[in-house]
C-alpha positions as CSV (number, residue, x, y, z in Angstrom):
1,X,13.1,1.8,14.4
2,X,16.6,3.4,16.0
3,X,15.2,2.9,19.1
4,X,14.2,-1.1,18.7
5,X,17.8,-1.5,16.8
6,X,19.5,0.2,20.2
7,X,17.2,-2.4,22.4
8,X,18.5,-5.6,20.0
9,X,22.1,-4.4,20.1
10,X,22.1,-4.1,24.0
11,X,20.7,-7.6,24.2
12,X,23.0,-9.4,22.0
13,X,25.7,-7.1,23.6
14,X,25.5,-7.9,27.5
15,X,25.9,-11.4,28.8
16,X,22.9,-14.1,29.1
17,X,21.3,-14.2,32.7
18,X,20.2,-18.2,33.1
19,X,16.6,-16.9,34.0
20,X,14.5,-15.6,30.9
21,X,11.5,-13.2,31.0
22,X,8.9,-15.5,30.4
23,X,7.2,-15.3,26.7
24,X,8.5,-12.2,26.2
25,X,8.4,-10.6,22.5
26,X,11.6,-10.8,20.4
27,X,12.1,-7.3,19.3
28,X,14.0,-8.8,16.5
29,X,11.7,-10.2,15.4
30,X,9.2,-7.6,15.6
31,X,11.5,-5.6,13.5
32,X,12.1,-8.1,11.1
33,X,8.0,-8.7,11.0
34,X,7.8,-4.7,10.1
35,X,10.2,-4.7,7.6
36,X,8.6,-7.7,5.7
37,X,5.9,-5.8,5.5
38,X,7.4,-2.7,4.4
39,X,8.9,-4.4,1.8
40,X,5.3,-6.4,0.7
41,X,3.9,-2.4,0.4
42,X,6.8,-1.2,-1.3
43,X,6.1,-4.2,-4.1
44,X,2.3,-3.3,-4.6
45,X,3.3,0.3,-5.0
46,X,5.4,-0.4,-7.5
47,X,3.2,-2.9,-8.9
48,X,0.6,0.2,-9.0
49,X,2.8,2.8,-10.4
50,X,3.7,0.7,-13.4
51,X,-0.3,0.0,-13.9
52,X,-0.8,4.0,-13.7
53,X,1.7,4.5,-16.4
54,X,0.7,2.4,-18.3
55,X,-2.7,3.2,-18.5
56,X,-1.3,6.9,-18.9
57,X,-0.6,6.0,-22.1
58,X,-4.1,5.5,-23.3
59,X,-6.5,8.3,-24.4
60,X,-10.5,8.5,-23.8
61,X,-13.1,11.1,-25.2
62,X,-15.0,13.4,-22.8
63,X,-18.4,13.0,-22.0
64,X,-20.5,14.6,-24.9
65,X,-23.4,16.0,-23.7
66,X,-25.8,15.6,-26.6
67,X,-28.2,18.8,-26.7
68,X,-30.5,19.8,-29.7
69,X,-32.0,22.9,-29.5
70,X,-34.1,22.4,-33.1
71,X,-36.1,19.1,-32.5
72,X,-39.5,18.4,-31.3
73,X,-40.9,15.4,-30.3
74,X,-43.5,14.1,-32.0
75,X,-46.3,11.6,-30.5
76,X,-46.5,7.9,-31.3
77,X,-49.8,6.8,-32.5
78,X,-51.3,3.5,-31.3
C-alpha cells in the first residue's frame, strides 16, 4: 500500500507529458477499489462478531446418550 501511495504521489507531483500511456490502470483507483473492499469485510466482521455474541448468550444441553443397562426387548406378536 506504501509503495502504490509513493507511485500516486510522484504522479500528481511531476508535471503532465501531453502523451499518455495508453489504457493504463489508475493506481488510485486501484487503491481506492482495495480499500472499499477492506472496508465491505471489515462491516461483515463486525456484523459477525455481534451475531457470535449474541448467540453467546444462549445456553444448550449436551448430547445425552440414552443407555439402559436393565431392559430387554421383548418380541411383537402378529
Amino acid at each position: 500500500m506504501a509503495s502504490q501511495l509513493m507511485l500516486i504521489k510522484s504522479r500528481r507531483l511531476l508535471p503532465k507529458v501531453v502523451e499518455e500511456t495508453p489504457l493504463e490502470e489508475d493506481p488510485e483507483q486501484q487503491l481506492l477499489d482495495q480499500l472499499e473492499e477492506y472496508r465491505k469485510f471489515k462491516l461483515l466482521s463486525e456484523k459477525l462478531g455481534e451475531q457470535h455474541n449474541e448467540r453467546a448468550n444462549y445456553f444448550s444441553k449436551p448430547k445425552l446418550d440414552l443407555v439402559y443397562e436393565d431392559v430387554t426387548l421383548v418380541q411383537a406378536k402378529i
